[in-house]
N, CA, C and O atoms as a GROMACS GRO file, in nm:
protein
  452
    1UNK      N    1   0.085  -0.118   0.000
    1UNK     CA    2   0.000   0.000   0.000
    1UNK      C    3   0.089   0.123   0.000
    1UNK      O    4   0.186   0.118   0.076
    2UNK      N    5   0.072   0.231  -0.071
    2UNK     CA    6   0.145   0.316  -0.116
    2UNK      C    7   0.018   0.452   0.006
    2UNK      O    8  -0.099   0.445   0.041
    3UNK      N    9   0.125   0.552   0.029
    3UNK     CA   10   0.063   0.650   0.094
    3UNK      C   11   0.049   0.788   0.043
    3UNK      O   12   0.136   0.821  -0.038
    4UNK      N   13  -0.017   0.853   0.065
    4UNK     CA   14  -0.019   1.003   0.064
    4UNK      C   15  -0.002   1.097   0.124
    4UNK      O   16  -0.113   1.095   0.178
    5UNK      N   17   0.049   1.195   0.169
    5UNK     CA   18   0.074   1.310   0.280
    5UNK      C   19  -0.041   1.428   0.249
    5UNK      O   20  -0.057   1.481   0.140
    6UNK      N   21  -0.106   1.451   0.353
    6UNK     CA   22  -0.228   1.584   0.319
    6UNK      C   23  -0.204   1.617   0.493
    6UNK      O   24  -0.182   1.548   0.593
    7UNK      N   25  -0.218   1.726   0.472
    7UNK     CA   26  -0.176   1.836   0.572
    7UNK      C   27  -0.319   1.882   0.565
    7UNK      O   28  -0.401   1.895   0.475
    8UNK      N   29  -0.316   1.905   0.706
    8UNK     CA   30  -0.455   2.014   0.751
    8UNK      C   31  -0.436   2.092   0.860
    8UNK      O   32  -0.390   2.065   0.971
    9UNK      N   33  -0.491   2.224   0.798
    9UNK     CA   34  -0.500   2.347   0.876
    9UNK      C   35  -0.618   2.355   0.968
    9UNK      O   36  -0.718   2.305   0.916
   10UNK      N   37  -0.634   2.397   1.072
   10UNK     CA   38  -0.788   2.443   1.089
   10UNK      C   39  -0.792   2.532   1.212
   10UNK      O   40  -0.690   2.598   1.231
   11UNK      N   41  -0.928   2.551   1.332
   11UNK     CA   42  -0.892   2.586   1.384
   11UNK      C   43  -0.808   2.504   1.553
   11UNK      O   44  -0.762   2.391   1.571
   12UNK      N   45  -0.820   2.628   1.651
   12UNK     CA   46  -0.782   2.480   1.756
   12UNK      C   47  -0.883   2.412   1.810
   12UNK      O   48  -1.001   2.437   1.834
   13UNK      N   49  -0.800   2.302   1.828
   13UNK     CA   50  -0.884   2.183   1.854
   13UNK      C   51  -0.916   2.109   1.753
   13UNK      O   52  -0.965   2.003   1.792
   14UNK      N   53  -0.911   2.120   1.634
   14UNK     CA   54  -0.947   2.021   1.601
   14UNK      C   55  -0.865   1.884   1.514
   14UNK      O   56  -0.918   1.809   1.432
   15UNK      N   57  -0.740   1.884   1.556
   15UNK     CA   58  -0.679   1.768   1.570
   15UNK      C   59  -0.767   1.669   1.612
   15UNK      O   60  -0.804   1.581   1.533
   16UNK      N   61  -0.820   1.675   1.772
   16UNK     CA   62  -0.865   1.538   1.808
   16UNK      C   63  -1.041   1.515   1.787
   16UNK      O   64  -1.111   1.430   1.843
   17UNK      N   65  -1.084   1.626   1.685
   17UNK     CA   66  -1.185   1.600   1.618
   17UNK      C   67  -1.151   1.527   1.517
   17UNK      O   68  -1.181   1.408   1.506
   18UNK      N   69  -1.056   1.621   1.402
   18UNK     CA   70  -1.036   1.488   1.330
   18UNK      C   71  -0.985   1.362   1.345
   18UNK      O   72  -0.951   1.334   1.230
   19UNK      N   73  -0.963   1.287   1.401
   19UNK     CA   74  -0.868   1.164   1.457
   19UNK      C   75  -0.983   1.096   1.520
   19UNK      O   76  -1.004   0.977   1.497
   20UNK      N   77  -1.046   1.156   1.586
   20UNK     CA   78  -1.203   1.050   1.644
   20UNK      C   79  -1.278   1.047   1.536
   20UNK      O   80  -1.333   0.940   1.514
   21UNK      N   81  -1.291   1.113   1.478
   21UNK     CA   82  -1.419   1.100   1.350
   21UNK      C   83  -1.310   0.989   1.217
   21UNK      O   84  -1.371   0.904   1.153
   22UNK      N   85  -1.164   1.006   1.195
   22UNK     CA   86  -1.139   0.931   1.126
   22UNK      C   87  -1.116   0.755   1.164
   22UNK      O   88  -1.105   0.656   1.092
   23UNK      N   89  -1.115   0.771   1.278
   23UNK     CA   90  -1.113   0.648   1.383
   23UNK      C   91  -1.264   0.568   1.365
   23UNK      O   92  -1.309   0.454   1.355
   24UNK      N   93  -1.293   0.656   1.367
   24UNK     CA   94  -1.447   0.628   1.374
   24UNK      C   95  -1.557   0.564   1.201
   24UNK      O   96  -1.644   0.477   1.191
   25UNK      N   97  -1.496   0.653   1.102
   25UNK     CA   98  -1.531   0.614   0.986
   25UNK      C   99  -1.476   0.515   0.953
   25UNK      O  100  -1.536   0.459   0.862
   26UNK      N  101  -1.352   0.444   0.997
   26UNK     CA  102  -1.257   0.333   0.970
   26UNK      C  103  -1.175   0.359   0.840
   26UNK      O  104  -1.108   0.268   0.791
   27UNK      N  105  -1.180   0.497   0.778
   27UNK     CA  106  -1.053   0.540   0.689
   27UNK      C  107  -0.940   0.512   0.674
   27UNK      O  108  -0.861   0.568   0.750
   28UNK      N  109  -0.886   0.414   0.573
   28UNK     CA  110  -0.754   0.379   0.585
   28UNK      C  111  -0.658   0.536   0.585
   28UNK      O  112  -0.671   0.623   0.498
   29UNK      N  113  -0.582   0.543   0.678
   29UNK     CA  114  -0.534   0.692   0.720
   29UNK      C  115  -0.421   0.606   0.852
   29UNK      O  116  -0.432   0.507   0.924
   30UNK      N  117  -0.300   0.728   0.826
   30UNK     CA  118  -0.214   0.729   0.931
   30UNK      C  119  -0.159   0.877   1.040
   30UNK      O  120  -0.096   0.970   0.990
   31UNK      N  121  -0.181   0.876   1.130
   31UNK     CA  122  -0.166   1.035   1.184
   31UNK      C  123  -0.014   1.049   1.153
   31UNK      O  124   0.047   0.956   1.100
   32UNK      N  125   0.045   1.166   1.187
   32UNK     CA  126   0.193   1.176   1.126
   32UNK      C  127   0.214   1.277   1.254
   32UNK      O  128   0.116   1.304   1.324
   33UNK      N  129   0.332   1.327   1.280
   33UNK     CA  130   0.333   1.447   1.380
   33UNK      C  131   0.427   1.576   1.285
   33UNK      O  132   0.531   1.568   1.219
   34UNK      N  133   0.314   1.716   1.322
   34UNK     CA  134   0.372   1.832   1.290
   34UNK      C  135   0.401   1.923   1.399
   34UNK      O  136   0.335   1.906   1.501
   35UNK      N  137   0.488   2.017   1.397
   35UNK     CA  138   0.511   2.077   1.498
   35UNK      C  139   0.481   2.225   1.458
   35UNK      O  140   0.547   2.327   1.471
   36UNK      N  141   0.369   2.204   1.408
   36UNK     CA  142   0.297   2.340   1.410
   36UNK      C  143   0.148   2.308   1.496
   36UNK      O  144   0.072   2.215   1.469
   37UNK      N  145   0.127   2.411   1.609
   37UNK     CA  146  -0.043   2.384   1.643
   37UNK      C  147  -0.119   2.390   1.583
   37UNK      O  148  -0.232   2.356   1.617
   38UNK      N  149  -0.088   2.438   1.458
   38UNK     CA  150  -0.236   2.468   1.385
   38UNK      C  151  -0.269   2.370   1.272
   38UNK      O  152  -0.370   2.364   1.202
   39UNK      N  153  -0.150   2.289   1.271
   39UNK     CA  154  -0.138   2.219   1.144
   39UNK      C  155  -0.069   2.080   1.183
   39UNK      O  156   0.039   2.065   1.240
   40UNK      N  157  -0.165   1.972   1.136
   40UNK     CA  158  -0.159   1.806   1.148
   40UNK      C  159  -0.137   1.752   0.982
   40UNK      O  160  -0.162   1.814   0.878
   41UNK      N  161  -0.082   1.617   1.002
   41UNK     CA  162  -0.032   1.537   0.915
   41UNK      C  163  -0.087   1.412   0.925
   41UNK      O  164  -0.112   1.361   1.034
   42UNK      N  165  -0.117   1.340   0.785
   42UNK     CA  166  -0.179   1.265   0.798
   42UNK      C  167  -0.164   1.150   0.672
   42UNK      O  168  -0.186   1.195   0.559
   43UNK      N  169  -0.141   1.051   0.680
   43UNK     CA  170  -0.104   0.977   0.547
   43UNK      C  171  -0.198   0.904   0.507
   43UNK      O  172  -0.266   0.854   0.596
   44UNK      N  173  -0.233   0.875   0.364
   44UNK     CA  174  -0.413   0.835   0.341
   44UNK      C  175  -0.387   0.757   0.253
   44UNK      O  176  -0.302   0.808   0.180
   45UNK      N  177  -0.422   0.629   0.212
   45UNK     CA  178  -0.397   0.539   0.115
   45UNK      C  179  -0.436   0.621  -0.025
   45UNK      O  180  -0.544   0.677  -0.042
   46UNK      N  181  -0.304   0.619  -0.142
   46UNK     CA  182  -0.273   0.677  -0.256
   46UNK      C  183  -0.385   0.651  -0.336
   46UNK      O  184  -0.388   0.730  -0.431
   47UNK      N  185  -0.526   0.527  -0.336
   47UNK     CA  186  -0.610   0.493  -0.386
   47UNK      C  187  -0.753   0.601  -0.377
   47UNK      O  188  -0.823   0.649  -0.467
   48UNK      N  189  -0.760   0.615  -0.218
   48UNK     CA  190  -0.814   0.711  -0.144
   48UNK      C  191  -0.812   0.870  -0.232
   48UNK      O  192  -0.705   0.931  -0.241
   49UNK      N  193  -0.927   0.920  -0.288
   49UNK     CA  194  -0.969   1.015  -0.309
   49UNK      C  195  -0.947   1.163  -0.169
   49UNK      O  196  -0.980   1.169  -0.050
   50UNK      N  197  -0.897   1.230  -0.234
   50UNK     CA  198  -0.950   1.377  -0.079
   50UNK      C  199  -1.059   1.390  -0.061
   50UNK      O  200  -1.096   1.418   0.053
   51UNK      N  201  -1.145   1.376  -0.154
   51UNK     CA  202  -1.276   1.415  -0.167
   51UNK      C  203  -1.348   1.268  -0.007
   51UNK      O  204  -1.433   1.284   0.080
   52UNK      N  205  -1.298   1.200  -0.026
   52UNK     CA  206  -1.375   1.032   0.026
   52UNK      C  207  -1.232   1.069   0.168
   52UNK      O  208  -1.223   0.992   0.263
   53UNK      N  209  -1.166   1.154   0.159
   53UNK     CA  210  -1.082   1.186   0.319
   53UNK      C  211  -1.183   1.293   0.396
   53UNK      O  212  -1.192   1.285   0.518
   54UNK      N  213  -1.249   1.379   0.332
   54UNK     CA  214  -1.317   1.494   0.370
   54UNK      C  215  -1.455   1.409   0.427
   54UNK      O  216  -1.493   1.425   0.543
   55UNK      N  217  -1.523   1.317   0.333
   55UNK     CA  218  -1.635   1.230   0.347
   55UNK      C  219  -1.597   1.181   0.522
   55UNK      O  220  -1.664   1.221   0.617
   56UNK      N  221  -1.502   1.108   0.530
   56UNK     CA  222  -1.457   1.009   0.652
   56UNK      C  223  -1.492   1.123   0.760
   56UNK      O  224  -1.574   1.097   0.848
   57UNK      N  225  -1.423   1.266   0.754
   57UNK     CA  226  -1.372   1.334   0.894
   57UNK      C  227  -1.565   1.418   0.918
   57UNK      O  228  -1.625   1.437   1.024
   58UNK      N  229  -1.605   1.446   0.792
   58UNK     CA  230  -1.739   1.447   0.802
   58UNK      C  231  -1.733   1.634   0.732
   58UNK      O  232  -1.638   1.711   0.736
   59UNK      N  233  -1.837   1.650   0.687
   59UNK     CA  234  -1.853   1.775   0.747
   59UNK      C  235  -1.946   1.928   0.820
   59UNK      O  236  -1.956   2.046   0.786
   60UNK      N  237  -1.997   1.849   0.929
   60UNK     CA  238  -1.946   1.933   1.041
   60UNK      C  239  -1.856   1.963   1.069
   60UNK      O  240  -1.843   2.085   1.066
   61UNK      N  241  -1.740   1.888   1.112
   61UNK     CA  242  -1.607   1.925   1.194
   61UNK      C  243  -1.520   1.995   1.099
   61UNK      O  244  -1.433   2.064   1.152
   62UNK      N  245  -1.526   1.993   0.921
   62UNK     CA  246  -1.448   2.095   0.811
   62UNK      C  247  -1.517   2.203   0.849
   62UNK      O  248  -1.443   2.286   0.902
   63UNK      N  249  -1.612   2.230   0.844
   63UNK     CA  250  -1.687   2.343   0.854
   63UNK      C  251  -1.676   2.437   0.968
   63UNK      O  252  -1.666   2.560   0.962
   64UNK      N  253  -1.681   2.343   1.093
   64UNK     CA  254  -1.684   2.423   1.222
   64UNK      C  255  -1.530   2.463   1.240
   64UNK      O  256  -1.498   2.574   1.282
   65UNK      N  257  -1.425   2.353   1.202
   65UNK     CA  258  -1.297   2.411   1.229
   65UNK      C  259  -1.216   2.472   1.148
   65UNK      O  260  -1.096   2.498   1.159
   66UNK      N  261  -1.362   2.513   0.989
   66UNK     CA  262  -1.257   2.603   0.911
   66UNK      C  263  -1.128   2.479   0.836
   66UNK      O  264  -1.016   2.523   0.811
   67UNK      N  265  -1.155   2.357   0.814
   67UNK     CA  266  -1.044   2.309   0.764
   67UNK      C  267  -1.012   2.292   0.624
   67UNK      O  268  -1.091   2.266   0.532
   68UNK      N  269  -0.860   2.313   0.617
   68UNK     CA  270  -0.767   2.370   0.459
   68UNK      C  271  -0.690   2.225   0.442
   68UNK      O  272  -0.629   2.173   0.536
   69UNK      N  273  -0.700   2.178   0.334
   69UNK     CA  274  -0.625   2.067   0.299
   69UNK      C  275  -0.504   2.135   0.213
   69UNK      O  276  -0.501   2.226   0.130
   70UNK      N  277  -0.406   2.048   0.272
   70UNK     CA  278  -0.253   2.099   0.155
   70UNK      C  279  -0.233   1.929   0.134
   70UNK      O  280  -0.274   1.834   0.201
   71UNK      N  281  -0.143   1.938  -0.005
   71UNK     CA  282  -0.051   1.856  -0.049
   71UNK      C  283   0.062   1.853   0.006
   71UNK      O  284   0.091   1.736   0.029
   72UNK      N  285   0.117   1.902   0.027
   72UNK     CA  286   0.284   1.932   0.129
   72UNK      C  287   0.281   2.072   0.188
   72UNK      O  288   0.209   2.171   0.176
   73UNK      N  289   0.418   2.030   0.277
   73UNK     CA  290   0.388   2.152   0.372
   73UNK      C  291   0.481   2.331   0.284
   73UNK      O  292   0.538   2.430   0.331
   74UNK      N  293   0.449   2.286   0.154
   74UNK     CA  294   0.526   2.408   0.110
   74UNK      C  295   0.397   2.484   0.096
   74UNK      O  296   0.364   2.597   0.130
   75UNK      N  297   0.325   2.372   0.026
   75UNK     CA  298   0.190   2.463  -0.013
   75UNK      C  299   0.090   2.552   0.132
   75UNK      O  300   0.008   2.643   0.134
   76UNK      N  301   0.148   2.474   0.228
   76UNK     CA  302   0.091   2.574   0.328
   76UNK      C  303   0.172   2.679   0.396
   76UNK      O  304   0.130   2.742   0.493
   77UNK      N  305   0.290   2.696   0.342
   77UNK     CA  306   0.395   2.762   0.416
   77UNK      C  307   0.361   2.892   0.302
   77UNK      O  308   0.344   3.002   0.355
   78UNK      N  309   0.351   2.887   0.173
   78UNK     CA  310   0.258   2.946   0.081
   78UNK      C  311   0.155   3.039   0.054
   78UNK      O  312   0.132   3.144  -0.006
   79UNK      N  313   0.099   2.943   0.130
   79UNK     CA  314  -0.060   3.002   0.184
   79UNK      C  315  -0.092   3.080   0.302
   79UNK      O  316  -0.175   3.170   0.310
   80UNK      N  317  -0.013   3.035   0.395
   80UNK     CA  318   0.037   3.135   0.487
   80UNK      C  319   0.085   3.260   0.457
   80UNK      O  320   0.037   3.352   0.523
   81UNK      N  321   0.173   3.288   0.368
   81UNK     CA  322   0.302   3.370   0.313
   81UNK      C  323   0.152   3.477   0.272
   81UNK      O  324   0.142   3.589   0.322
   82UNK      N  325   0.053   3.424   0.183
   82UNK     CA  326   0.003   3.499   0.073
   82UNK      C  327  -0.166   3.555   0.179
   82UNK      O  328  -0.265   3.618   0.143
   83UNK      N  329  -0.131   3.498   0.304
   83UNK     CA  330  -0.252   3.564   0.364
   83UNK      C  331  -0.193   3.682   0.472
   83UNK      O  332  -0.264   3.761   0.535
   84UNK      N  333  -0.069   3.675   0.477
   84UNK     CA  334  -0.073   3.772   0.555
   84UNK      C  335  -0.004   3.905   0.465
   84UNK      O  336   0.054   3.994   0.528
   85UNK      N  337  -0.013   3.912   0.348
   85UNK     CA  338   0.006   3.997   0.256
   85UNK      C  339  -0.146   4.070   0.246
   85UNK      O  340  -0.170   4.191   0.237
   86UNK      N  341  -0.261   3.933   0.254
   86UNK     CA  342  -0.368   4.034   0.252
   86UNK      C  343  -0.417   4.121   0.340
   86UNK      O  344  -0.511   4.195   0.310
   87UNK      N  345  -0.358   4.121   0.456
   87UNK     CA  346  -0.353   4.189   0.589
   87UNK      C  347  -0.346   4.324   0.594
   87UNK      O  348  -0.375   4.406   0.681
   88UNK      N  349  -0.290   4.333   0.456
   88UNK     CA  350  -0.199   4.523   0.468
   88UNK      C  351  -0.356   4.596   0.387
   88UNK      O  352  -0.434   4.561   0.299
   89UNK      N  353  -0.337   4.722   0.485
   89UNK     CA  354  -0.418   4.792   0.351
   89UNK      C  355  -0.354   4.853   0.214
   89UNK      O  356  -0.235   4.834   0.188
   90UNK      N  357  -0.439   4.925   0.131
   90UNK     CA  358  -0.357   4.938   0.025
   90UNK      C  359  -0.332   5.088   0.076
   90UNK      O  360  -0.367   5.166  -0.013
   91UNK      N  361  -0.299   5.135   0.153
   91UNK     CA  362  -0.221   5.269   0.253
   91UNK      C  363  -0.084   5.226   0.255
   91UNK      O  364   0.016   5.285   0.217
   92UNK      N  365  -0.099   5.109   0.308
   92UNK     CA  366   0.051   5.028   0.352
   92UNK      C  367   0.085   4.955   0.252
   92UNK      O  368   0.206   4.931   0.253
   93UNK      N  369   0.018   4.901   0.151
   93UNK     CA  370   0.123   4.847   0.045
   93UNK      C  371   0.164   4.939  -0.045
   93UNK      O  372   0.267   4.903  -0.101
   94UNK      N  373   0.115   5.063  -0.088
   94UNK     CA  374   0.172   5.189  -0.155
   94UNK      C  375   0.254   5.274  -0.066
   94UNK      O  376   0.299   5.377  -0.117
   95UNK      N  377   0.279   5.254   0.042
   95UNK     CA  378   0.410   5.286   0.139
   95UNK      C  379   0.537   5.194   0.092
   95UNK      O  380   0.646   5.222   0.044
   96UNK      N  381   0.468   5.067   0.129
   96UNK     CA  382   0.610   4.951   0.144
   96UNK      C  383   0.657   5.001  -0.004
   96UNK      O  384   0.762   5.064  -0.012
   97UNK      N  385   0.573   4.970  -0.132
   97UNK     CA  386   0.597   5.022  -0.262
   97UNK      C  387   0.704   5.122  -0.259
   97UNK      O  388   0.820   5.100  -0.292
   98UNK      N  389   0.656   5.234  -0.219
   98UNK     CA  390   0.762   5.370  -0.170
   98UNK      C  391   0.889   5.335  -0.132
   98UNK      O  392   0.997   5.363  -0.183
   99UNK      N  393   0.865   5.280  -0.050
   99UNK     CA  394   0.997   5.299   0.058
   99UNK      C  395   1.082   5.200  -0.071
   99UNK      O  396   1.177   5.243  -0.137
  100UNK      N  397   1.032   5.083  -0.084
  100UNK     CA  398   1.100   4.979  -0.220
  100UNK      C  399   1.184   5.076  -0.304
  100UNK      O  400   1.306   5.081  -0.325
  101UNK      N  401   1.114   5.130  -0.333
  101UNK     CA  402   1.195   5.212  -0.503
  101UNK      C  403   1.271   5.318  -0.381
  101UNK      O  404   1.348   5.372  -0.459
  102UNK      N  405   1.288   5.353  -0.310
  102UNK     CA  406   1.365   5.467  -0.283
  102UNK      C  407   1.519   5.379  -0.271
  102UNK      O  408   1.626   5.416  -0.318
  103UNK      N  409   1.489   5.244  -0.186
  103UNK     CA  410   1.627   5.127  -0.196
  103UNK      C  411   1.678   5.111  -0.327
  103UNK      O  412   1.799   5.116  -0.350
  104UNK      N  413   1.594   5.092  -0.411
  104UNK     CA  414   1.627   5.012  -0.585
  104UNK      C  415   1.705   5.176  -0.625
  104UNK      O  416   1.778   5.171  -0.723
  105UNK      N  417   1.693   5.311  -0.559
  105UNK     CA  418   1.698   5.421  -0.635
  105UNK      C  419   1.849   5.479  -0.601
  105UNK      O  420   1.911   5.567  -0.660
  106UNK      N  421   1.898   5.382  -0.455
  106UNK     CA  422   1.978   5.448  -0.440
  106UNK      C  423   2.064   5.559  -0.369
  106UNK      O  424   2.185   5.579  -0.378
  107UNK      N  425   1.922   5.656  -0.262
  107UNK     CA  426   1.929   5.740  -0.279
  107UNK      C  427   1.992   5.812  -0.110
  107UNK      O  428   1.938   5.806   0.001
  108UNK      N  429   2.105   5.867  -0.145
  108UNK     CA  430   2.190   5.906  -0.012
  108UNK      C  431   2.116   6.059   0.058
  108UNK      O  432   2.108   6.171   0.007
  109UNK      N  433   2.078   6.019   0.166
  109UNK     CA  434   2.009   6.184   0.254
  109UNK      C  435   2.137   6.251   0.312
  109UNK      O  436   2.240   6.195   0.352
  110UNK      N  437   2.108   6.377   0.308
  110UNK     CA  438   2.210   6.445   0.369
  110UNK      C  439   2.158   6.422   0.557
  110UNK      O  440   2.045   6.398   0.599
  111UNK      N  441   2.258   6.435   0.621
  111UNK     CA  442   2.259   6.398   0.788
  111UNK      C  443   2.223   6.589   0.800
  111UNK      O  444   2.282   6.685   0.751
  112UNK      N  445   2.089   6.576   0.896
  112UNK     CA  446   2.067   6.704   0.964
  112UNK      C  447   2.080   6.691   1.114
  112UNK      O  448   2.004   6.678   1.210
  113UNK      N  449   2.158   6.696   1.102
  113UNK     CA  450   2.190   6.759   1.280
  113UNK      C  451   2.365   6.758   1.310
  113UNK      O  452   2.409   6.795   1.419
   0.00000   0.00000   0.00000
């Protein structure tokens, strides 16, 4: 039997939601350990659909805990990266912009004081 790695985000707690509910559906699945709190590992027979992994954990518990499936942990390191970009207003990303080109420009201030 060949495996798969799928990573899930969600909120807390619900590690040992998912793990009783996959315990419970009898999902061929293996827990894995991550050392992020927010984010579990999990190995799922390569035959096994995501769609029929989502079926097993149910959803209520995707729903209530908000859960994000990744393929590897780049794609969530990624996804991470690209949400806290959405964080800024566009006040602050036409600043950071600013300040950018003044580095790329070069540009030496005279010292006042």
């Amino acid at each position: 039997m060949e495996w798969m790695t799928i990573y899930i985000a969600g909120k807390p707690g619900f590690k040992e939601e998912v793990t009783r509910q996959l315990q419970a559906s009898r999902f061929p699945s293996m827990p894995g350990t991550a050392e992020n709190d927010l984010l579990c590992l999990f190995w799922i027979d390569e035959r096994s659909s995501l769609r029929d992994f989502k079926k097993a954990i149910g959803s209520k518990a995707v729903f209530k805990y908000r859960l994000q499936f990744y393929p590897s942990l780049e794609s969530y390191l990624t996804s991470q990266h690209d949400e806290k970009k959405l964080m800024l207003t566009d006040d602050e990303l036409q600043l950071i912009n600013r300040m950018a080109s003044w580095e790329t420009m070069n540009v030496t201030y005279k010292r006042s004081a």
